[in-house]
C-alpha positions as CSV (number, residue, x, y, z in Angstrom):
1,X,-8.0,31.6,50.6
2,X,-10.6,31.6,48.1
3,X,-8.0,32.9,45.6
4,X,-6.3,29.9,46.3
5,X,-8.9,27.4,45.6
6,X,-10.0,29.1,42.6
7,X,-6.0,28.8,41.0
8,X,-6.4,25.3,42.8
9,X,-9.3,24.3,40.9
10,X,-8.0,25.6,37.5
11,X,-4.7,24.1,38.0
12,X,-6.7,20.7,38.1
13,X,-8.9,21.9,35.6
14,X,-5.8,22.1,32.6
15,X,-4.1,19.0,34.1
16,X,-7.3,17.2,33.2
17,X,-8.1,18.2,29.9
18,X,-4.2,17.7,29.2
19,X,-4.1,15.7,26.3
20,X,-4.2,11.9,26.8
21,X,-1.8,9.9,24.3
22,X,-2.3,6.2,24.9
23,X,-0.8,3.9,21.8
24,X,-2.4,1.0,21.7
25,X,-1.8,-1.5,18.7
26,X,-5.5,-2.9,17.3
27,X,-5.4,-5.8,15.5
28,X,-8.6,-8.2,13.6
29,X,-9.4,-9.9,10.7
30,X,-8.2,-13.6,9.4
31,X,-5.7,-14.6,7.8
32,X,-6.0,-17.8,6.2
33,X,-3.0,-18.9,4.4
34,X,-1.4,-22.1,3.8
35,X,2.4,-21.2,4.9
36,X,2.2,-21.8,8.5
37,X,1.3,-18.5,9.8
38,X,-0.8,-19.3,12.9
39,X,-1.0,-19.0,16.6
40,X,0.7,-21.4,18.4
41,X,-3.3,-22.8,19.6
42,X,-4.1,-23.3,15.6
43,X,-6.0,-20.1,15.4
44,X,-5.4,-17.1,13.0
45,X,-3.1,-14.4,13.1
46,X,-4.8,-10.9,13.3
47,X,-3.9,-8.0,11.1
48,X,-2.5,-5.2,12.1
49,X,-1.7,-1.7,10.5
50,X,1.4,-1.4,8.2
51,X,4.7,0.5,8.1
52,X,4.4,4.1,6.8
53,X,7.9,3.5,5.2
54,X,6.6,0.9,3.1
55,X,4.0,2.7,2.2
56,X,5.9,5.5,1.3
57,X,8.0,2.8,-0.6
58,X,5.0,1.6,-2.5
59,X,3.7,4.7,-3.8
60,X,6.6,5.9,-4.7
61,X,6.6,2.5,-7.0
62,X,3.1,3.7,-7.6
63,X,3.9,7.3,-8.6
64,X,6.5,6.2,-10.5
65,X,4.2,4.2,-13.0
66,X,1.7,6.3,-13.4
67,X,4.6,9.1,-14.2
68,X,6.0,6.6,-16.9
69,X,9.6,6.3,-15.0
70,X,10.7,3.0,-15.2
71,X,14.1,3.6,-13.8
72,X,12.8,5.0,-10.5
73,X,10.4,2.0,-10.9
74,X,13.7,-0.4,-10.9
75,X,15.2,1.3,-7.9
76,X,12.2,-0.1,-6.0
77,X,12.0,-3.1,-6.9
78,X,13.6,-6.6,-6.0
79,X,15.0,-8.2,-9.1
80,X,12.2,-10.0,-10.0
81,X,8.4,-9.1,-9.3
82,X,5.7,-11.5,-9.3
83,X,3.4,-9.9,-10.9
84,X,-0.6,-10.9,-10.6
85,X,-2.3,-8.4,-14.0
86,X,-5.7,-7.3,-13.4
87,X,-7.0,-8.3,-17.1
88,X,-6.0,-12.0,-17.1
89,X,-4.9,-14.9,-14.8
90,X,-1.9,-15.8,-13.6
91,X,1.0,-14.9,-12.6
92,X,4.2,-13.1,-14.5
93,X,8.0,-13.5,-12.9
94,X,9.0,-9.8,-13.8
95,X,12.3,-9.1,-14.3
96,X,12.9,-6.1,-12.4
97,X,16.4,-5.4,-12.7
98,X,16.4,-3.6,-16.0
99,X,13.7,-1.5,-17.5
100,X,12.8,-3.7,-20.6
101,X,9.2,-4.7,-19.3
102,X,8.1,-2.1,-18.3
103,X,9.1,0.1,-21.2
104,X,7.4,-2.2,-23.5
105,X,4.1,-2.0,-21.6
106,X,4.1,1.5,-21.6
107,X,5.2,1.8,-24.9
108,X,2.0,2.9,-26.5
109,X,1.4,5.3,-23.4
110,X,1.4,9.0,-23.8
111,X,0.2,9.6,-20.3
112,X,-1.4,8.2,-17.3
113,X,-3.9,9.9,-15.2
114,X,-4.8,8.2,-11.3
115,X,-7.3,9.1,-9.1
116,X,-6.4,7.5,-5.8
117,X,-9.4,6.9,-3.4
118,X,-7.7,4.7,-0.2
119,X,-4.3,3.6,0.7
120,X,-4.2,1.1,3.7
121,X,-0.7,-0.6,4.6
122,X,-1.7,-3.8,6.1
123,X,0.3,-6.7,7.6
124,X,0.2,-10.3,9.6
125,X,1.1,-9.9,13.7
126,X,4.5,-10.6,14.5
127,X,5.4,-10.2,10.7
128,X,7.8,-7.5,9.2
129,X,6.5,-7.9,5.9
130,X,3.9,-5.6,4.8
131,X,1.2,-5.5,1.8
132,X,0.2,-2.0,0.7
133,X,-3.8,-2.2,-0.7
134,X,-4.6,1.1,-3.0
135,X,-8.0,1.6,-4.3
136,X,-8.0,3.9,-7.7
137,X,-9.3,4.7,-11.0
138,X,-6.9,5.0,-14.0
139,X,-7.0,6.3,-17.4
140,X,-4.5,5.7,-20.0
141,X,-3.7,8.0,-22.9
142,X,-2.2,6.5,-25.6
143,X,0.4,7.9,-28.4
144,X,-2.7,7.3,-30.9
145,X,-5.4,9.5,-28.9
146,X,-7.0,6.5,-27.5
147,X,-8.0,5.8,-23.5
148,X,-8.2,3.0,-22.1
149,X,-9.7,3.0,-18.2
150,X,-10.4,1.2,-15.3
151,X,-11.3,0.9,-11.6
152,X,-8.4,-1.1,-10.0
153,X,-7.5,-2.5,-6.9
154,X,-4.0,-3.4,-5.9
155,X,-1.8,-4.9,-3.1
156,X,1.5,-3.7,-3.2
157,X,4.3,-6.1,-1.0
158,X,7.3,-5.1,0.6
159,X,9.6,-6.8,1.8
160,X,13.3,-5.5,2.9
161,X,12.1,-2.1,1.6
162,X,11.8,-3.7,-2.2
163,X,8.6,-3.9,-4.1
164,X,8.4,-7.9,-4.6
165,X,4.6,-8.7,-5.5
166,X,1.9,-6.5,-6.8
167,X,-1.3,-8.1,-7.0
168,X,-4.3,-6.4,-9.0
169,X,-7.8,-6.7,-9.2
170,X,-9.7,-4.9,-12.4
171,X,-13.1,-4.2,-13.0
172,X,-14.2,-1.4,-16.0
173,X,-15.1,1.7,-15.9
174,X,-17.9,1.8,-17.6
């Protein structure tokens, strides 16, 4: 009998500390934007945590860069871009569909070096397109020995697994 109980008590010892998976879906923040995306009772949607396929998608478009292939950089991107550079204001309609830009950007480049500190794929409830925020350094090496660096901050956005908007934020390193 006491055998018993003792395999008894074990037995509901290990069912107990099995582990406990419960997926729950946290959301927070505000969003506020001018294109309608609300709560039926006017108040904000929340954000919640992105797709990991569109963040795979947007580091590979961020890989790509810094590893100066502008084909593969083509591959995963809609047609045209909207770009938002870092260094000045505005926005730049990229055409994406060839490699021209790019190239010429990176022209002067012999290499690029990236340290990446966070990578957080972000979107609006309900919505199925995602933004993709990465937090790095970057140091250029150009053909004529010069470096040029910086501390950047970007939002990547992907829609219909195409890169269509990159957002950056700049700020030197030194």
């Amino acid at each position: 009998m006491r055998q018993i109980l003792s395999l008894l008590f074990l037995m509901a010892i290990f069912t107990g500390c099995k582990d406990q998976n419960v997926n729950v879906q946290k959301s927070g923040g505000i969003w506020h934007l001018n294109d309608g995306v609300f709560n039926a009772d006017g108040t904000s949607k929340k954000a919640v945590i992105g797709s990991e396929k569109d963040l795979e998608i947007a580091m590979e478009l961020f890989d790509a860069y810094t590893n100066l292939n502008s084909q593969r950089m083509v591959e995963l991107s809609a047609d045209v871009v909207k770009f938002h550079p870092g260094e000045m204001a505005g926005i730049i309609d990229v055409d994406a569909s060839n490699t021209e830009f790019i190239d010429q950007i990176q022209s002067t480049f012999k290499s690029i070096d990236r340290t990446v500190y966070n990578i957080t794929p972000l979107s609006v409830e309900g919505s199925e397109n995602y933004t993709v925020g990465i937090n790095y350094t970057q140091v250029i090496t150009h053909k004529d020995g010069s470096t040029s660096s910086g501390h950047y901050f970007e939002r990547i956005h992907v829609e219909n697994e195409k890169v269509v908007r990159i957002v950056q934020w700049m700020r030197p390193m030194e």
